[in-house]
N, C-alpha and C positions, 0 to 999 in steps of 0.2 A: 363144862361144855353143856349146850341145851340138845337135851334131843329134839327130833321135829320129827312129827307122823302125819302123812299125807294119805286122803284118801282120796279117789280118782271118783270121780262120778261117768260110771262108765256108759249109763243113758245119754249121758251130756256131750262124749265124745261122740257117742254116736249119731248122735243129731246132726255134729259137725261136720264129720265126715261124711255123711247122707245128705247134705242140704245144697241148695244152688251154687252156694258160692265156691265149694270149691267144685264142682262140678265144671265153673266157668273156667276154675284155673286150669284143672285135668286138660280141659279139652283146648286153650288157648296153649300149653304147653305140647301136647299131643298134635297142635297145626303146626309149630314150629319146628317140631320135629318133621313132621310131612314134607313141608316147603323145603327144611334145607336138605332133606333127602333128593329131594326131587332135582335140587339144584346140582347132586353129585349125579346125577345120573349122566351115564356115556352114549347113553341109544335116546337118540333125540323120538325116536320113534313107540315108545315107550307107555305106555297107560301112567306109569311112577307108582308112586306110592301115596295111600288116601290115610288120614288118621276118625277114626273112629272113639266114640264113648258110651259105654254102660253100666247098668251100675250092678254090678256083683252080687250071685244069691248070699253069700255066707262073707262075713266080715273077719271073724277067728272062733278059733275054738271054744273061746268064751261067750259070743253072741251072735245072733244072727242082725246083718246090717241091710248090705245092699250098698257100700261104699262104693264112691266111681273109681270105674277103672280106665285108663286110655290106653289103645293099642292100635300102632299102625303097620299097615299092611300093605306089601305088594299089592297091584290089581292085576297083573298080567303074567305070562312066563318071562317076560323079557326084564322085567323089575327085579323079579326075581332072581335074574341066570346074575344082572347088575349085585346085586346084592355080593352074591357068590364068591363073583371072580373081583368086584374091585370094594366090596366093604360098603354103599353108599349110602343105605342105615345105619349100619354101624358108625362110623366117620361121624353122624348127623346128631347122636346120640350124646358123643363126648364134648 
């Protein structure tokens, strides 16, 4: 049997992780989350929910990055109470 030893080039991950492109995909996945949340909402009257992206001070405990991060977020109380009582993040996520 061969062994095999891999080394990580851990600047090179970090590159990756820190560069446009997935920044694109972060944030095209983080609208689709938004939209189909929005689309579960019950209160027509509603702000929904907006998705957002930035990129993070600290990557792990082994380096510092700035990797993207996406999170979306109620804009209102009423988004929110949706949330609560019927899941309509949740729901949007799975």
């Amino acid at each position: 049997m061969t062994n095999i030893k891999l080394t990580f080039n851990s600047e090179g991950f970090r590159e990756i992780l820190c560069g446009e492109g997935v920044k694109d995909i972060v944030s095209e996945e983080a609208e689709k989350i938004a939209l189909k949340a929005n689309s579960n909402l019950t209160d027509p009257d509603s702000e929904g929910f907006e998705a957002e992206v930035f990129q993070g001070s600290m990557m792990s405990k082994y380096g510092y990055g700035g990797r993207w991060i996406g999170r979306v977020a109620a804009m209102d109380y009423k988004a929110s109470a949706d949330e609560a009582e019927m899941k309509s993040l949740s729901r949007a996520v799975t």
